[in-house]
N, CA, C and O atoms as a GROMACS GRO file, in nm:
protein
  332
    1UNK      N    1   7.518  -5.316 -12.790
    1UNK     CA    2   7.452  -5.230 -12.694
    1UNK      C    3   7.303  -5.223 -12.729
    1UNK      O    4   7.248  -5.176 -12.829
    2UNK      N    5   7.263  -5.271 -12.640
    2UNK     CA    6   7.074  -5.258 -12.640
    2UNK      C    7   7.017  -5.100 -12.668
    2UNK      O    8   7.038  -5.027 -12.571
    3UNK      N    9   6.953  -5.036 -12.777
    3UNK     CA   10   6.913  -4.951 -12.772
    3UNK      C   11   6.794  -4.903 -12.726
    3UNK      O   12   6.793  -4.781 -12.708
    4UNK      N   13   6.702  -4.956 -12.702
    4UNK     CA   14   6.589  -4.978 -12.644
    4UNK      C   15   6.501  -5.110 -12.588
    4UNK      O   16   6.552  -5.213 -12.634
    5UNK      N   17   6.391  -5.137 -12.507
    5UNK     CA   18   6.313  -5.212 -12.470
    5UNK      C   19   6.199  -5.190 -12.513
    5UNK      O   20   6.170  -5.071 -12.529
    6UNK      N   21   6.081  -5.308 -12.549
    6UNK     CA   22   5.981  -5.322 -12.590
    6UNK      C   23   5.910  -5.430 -12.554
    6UNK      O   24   5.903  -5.516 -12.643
    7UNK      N   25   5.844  -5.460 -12.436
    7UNK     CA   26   5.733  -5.547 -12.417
    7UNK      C   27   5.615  -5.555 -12.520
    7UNK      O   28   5.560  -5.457 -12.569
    8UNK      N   29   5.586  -5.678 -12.544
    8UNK     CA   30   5.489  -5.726 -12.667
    8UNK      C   31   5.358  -5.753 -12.544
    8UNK      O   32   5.395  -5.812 -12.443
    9UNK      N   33   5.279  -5.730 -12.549
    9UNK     CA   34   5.195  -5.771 -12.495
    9UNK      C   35   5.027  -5.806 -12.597
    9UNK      O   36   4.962  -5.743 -12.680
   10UNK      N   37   5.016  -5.924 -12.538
   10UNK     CA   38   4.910  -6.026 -12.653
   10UNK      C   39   4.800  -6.068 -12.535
   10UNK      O   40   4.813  -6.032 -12.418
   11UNK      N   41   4.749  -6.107 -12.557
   11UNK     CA   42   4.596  -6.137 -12.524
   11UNK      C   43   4.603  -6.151 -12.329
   11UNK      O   44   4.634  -6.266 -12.295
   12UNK      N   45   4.590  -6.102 -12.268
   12UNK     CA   46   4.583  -6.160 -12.112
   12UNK      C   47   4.518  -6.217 -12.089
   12UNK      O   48   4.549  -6.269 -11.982
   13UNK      N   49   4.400  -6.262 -12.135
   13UNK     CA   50   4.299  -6.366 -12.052
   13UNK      C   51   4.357  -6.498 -12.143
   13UNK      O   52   4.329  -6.594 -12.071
   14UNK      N   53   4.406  -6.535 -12.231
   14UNK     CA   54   4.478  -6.654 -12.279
   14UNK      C   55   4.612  -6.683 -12.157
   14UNK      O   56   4.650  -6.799 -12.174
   15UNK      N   57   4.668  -6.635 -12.075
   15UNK     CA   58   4.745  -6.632 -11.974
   15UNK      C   59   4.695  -6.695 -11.857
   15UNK      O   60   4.745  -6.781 -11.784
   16UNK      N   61   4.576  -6.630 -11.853
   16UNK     CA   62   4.465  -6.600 -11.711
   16UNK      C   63   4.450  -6.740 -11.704
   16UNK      O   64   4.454  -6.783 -11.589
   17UNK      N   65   4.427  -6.850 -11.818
   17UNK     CA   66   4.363  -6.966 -11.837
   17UNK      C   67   4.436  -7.070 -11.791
   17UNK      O   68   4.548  -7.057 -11.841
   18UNK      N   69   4.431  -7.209 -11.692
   18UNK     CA   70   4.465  -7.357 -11.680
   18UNK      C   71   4.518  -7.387 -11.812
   18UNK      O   72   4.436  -7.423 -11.896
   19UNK      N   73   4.674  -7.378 -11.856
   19UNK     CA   74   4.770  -7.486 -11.964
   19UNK      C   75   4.842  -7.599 -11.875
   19UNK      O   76   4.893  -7.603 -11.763
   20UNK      N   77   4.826  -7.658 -11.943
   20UNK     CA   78   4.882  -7.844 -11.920
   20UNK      C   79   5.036  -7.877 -11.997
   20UNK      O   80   5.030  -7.933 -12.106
   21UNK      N   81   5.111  -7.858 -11.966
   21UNK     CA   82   5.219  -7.962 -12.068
   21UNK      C   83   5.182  -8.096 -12.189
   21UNK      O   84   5.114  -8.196 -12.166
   22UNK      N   85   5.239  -8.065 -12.295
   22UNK     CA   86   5.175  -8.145 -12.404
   22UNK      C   87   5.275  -8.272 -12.369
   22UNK      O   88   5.241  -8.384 -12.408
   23UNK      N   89   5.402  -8.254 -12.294
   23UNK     CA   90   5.485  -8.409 -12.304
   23UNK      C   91   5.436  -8.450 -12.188
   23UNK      O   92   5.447  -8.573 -12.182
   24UNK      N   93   5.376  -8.395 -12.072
   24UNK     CA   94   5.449  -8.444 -11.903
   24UNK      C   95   5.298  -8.390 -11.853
   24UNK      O   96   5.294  -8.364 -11.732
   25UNK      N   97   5.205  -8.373 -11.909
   25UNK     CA   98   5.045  -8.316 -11.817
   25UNK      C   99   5.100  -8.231 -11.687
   25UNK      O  100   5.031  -8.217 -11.586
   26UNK      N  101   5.196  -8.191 -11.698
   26UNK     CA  102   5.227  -8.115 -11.535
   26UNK      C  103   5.131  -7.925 -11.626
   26UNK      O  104   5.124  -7.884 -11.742
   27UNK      N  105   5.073  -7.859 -11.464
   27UNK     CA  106   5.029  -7.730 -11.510
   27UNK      C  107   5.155  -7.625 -11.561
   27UNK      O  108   5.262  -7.605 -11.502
   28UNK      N  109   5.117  -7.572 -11.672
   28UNK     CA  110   5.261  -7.447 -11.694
   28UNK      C  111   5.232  -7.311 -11.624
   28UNK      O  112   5.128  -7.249 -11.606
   29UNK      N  113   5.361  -7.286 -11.593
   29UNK     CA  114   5.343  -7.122 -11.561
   29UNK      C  115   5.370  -7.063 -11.658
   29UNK      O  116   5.422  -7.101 -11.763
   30UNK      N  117   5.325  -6.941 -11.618
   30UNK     CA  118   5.347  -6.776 -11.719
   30UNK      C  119   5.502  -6.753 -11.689
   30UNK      O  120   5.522  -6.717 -11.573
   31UNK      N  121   5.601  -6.765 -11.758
   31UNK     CA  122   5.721  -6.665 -11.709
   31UNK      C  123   5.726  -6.569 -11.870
   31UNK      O  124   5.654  -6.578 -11.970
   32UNK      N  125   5.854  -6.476 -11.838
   32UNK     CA  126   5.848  -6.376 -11.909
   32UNK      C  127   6.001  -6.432 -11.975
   32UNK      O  128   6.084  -6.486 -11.903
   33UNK      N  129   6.026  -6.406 -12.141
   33UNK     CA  130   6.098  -6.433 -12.206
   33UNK      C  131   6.170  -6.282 -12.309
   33UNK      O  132   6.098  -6.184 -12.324
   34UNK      N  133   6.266  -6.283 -12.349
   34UNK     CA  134   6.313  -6.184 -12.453
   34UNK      C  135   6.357  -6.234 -12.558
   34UNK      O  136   6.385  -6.354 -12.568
   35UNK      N  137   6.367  -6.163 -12.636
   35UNK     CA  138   6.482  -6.201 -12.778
   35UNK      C  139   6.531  -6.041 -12.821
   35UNK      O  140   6.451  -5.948 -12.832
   36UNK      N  141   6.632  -6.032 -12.835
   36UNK     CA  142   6.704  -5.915 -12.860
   36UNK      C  143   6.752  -5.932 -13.032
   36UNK      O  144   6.832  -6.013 -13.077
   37UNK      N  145   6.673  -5.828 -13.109
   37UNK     CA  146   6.669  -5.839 -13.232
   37UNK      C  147   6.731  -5.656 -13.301
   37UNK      O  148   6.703  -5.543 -13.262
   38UNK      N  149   6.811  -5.698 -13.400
   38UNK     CA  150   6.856  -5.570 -13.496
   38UNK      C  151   6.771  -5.543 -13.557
   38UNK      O  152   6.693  -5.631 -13.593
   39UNK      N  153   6.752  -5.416 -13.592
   39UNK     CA  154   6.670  -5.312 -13.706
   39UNK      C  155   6.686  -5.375 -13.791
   39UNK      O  156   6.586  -5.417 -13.850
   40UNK      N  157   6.804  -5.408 -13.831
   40UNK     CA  158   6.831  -5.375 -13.985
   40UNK      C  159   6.892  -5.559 -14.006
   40UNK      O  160   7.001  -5.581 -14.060
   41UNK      N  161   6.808  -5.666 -13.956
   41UNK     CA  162   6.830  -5.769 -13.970
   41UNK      C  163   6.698  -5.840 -14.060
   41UNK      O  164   6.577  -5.814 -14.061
   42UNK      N  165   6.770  -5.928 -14.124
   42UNK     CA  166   6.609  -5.988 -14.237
   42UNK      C  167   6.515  -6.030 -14.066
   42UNK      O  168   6.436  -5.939 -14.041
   43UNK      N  169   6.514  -6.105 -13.993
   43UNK     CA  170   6.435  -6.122 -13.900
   43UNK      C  171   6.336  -6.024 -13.839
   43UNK      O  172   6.238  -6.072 -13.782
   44UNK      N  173   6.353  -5.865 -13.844
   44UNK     CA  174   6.338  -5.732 -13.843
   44UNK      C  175   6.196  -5.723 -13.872
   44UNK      O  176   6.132  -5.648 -13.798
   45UNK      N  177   6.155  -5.762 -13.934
   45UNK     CA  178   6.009  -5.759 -14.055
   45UNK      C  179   5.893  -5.856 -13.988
   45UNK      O  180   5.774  -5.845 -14.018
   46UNK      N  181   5.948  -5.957 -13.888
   46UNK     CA  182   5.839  -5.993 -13.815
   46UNK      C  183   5.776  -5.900 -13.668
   46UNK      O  184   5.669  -5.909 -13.607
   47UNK      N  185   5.892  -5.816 -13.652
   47UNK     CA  186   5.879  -5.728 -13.552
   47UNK      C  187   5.841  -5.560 -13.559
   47UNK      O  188   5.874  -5.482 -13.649
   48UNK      N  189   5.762  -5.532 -13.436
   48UNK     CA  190   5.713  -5.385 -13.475
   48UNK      C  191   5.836  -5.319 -13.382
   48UNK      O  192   5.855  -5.349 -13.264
   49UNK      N  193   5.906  -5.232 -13.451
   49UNK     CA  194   5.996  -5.117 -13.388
   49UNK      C  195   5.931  -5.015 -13.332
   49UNK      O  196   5.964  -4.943 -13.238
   50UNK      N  197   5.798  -5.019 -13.426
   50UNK     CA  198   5.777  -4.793 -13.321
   50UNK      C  199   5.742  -4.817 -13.197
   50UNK      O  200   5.701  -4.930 -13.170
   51UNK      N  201   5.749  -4.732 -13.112
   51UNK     CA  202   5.742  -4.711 -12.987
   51UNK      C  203   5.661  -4.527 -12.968
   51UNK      O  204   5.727  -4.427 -12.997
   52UNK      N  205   5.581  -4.521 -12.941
   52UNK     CA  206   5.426  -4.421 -12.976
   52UNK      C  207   5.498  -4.376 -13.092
   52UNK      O  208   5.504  -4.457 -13.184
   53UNK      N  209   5.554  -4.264 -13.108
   53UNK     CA  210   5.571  -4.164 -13.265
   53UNK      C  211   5.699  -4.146 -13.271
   53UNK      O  212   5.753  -4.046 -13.318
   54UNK      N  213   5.772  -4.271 -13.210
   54UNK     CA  214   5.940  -4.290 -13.288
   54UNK      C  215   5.943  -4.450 -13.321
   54UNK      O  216   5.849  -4.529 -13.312
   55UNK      N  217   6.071  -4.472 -13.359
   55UNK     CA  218   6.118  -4.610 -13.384
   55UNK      C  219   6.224  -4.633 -13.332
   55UNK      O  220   6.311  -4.545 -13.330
   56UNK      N  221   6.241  -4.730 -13.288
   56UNK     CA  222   6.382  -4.770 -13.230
   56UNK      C  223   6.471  -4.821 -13.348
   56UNK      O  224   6.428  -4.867 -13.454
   57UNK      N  225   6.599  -4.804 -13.313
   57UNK     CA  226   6.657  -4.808 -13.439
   57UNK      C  227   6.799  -4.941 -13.369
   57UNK      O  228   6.803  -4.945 -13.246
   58UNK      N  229   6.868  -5.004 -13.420
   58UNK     CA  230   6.956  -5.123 -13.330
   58UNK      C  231   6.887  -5.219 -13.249
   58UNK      O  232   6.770  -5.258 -13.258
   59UNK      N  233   6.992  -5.256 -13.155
   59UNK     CA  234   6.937  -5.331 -13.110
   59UNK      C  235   6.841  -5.346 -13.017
   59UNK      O  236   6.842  -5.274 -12.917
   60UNK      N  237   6.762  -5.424 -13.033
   60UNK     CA  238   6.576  -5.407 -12.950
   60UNK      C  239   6.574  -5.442 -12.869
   60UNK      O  240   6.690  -5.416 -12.835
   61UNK      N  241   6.515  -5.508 -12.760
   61UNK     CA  242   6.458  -5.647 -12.659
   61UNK      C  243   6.394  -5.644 -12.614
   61UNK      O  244   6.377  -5.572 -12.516
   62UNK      N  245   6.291  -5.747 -12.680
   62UNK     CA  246   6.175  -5.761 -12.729
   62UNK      C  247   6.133  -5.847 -12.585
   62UNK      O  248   6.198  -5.949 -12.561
   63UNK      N  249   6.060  -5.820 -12.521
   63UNK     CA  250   6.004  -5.893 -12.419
   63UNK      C  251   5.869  -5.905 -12.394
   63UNK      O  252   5.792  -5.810 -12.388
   64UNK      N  253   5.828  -6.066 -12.374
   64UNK     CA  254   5.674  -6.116 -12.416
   64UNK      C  255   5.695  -6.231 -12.319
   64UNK      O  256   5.802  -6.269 -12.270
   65UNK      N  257   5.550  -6.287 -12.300
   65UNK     CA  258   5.518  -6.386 -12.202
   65UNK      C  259   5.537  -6.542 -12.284
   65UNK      O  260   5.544  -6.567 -12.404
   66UNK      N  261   5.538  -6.592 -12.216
   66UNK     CA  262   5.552  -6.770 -12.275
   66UNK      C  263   5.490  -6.837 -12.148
   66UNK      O  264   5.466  -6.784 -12.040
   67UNK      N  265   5.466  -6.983 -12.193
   67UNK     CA  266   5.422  -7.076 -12.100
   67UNK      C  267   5.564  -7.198 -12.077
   67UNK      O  268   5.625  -7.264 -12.162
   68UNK      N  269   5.581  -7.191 -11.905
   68UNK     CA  270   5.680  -7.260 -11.880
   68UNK      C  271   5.644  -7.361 -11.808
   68UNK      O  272   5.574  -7.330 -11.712
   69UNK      N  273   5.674  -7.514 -11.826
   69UNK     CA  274   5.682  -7.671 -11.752
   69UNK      C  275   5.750  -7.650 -11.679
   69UNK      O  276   5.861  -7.603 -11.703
   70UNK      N  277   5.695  -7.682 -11.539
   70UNK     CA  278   5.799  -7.679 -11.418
   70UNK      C  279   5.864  -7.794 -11.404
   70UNK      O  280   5.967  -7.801 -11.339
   71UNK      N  281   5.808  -7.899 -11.466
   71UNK     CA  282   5.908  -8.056 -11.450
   71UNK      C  283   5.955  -8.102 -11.553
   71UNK      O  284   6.020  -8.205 -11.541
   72UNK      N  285   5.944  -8.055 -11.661
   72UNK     CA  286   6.000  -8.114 -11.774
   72UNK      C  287   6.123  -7.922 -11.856
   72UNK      O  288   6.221  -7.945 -11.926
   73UNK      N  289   6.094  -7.817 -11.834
   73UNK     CA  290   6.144  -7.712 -11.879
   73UNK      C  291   6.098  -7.673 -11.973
   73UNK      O  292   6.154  -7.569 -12.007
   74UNK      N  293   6.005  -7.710 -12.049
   74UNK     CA  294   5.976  -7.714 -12.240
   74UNK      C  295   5.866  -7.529 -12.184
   74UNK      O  296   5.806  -7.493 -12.082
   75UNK      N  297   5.897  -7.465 -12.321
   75UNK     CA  298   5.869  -7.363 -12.341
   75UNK      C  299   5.812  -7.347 -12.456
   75UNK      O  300   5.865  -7.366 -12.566
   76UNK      N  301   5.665  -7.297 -12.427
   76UNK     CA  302   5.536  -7.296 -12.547
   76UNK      C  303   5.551  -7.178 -12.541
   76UNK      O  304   5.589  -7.139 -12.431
   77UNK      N  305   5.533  -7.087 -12.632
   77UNK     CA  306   5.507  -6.929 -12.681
   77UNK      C  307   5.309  -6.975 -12.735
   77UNK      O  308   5.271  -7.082 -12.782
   78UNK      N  309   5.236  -6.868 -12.709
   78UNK     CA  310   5.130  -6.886 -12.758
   78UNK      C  311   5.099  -6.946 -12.901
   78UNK      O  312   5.022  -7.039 -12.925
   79UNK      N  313   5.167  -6.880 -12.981
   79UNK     CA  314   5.096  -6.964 -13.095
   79UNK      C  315   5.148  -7.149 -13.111
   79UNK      O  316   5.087  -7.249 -13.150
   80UNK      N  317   5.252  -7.133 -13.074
   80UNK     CA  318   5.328  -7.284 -13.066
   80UNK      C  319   5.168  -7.331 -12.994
   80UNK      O  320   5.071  -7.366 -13.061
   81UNK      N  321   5.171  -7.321 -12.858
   81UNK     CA  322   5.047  -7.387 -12.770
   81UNK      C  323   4.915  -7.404 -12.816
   81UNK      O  324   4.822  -7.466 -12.765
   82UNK      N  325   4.924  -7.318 -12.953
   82UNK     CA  326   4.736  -7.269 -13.027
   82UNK      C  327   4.758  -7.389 -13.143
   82UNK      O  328   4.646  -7.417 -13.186
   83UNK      N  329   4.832  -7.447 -13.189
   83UNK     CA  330   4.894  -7.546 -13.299
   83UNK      C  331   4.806  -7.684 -13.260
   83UNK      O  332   4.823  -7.788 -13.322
   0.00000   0.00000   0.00000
């Protein structure tokens, strides 16, 4: 059971910008991605839980933007694309 939601939100004008596909030169879109992560999992420690002056405690879902290939499917997360 999902105990809470948390959108990550990172730079918008890095979004705003013309990305290319690194296999297929086709333009990527912005779509929106999750990962649903435990508190109390070693993975836990790359992620921020508080939410203003609590913490979420179980399970999270974590939702953030990625860059998606419309002809090939491949999915860049920003830093992957900054590499």
């Amino acid at each position: 059971m999902i105990s809470g939601t948390k959108h990550i939100v990172s730079n918008p004008f890095f979004f705003l910008k013309k990305h290319y596909c690194q296999k297929c030169n086709a333009k990527l879109n912005v779509v929106k991605d999750s990962k649903i992560v435990n508190s109390n999992s070693p993975e836990a420690q790359n992620y921020d839980f508080s939410l203003g002056d609590t913490y979420l405690v179980g399970d999270v879902k974590f939702v953030f933007k990625v860059l998606e290939c419309p002809d090939c499917k491949t999915r860049f997360s920003k830093n992957d694309f900054k590499k």
